[in-house]
C-alpha positions as CSV (number, residue, x, y, z in Angstrom):
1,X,50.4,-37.9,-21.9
2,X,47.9,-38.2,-18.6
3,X,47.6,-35.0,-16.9
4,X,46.1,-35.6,-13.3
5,X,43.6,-32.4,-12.4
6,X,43.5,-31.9,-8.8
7,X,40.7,-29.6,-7.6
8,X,41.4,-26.3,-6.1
9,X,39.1,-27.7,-3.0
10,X,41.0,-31.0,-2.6
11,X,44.6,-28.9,-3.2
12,X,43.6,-26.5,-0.2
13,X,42.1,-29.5,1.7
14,X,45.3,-31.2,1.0
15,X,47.2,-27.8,2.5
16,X,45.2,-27.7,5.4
17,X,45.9,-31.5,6.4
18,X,49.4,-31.1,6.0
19,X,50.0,-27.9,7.9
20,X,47.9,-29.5,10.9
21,X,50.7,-32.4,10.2
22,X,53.6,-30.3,10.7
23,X,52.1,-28.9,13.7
24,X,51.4,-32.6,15.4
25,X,55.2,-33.3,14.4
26,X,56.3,-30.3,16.3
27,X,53.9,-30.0,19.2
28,X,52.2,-33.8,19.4
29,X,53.8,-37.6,19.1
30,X,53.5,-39.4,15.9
31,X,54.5,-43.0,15.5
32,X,56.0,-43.8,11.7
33,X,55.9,-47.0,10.1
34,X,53.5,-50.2,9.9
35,X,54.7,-52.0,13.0
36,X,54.8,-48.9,14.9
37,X,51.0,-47.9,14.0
38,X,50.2,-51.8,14.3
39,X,51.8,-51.7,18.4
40,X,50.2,-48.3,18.8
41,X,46.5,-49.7,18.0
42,X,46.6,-52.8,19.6
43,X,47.5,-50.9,22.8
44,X,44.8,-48.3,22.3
45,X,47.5,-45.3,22.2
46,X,46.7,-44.3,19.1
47,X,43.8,-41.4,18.1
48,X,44.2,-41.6,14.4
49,X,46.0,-43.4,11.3
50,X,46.8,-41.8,8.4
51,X,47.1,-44.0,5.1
52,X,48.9,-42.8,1.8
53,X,47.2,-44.0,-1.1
54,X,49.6,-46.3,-2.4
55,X,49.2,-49.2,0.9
56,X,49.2,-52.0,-0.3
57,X,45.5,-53.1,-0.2
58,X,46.2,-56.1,2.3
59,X,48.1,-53.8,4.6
60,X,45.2,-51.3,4.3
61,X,42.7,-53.4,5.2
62,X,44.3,-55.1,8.2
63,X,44.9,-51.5,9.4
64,X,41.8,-50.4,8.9
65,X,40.5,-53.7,11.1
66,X,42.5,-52.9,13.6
67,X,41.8,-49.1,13.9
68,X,37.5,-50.5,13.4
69,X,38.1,-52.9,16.3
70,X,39.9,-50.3,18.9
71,X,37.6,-47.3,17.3
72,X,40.1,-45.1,15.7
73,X,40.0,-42.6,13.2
74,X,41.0,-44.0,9.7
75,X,42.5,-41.1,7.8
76,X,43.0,-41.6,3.9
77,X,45.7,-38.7,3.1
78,X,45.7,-37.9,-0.7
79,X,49.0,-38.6,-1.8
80,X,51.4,-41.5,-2.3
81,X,53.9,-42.2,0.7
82,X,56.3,-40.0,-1.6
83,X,54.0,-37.1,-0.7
84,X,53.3,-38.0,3.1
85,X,57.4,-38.5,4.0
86,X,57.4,-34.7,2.8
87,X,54.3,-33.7,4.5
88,X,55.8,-34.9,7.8
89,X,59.1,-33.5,7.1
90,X,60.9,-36.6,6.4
91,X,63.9,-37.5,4.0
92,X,62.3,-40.7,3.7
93,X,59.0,-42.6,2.3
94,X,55.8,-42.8,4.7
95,X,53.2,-45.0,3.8
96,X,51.6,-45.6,7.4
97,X,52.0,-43.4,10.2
98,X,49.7,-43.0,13.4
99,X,48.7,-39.9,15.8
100,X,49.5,-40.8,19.8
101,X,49.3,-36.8,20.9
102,X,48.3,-34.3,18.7
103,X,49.3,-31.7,20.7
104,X,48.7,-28.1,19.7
105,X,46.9,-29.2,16.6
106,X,43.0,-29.5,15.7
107,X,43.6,-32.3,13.2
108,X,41.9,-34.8,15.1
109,X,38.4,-33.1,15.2
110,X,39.0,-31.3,11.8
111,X,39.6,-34.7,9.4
112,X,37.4,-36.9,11.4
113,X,34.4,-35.1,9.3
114,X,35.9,-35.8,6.0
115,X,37.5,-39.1,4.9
């Protein structure tokens, strides 16, 4: 059996994100989904993308293109889309999802340090 170890750092790092997460899905706008992320950088709307670990590596890397070309923050949440559905409070997988408002949250100036 393969036991993953997760580091008490990256678990509280991982705590912090999501909490700021909940708090942009309360307080801010959020678009879920590939097209939805894809509309929201091509018209410059959105601040920051956050990509579960299991994109496909195609998808990835056009969405990391277009967040390079229109100068947004790429972030790389550490978890599958199983993970960030939860994180965001969904009943549902989220592989892509994008930040239009973050509202009463810091997460934009806290993650842009650490990717």
């Amino acid at each position: 059996p393969q036991s993953t170890m997760v580091s008490k750092k990256q678990k509280k790092q991982q705590e912090g994100i999501n909490s700021r997460l909940a708090l942009v899905l309360k307080s801010g706008k959020v678009n879920i989904g590939y097209k939805e992320t894809l509309k929201s950088i091509r018209s410059g709307k959105a601040k920051m993308v956050l990509l579960a670990n299991n994109t496909p590596p195609l998808r990835k890397s056009e969405i990391e293109y277009y967040a390079m070309l229109s100068k947004t923050v790429v972030y790389h949440y550490n978890g599958n889309n199983i993970d960030l559905g939860s994180a965001c409070g969904k009943y549902f997988r989220v592989g892509i999802m994008s930040i239009i408002n973050a509202g009463d949250s810091d997460i934009l100036r806290a993650s842009s340090g650490k990717n």
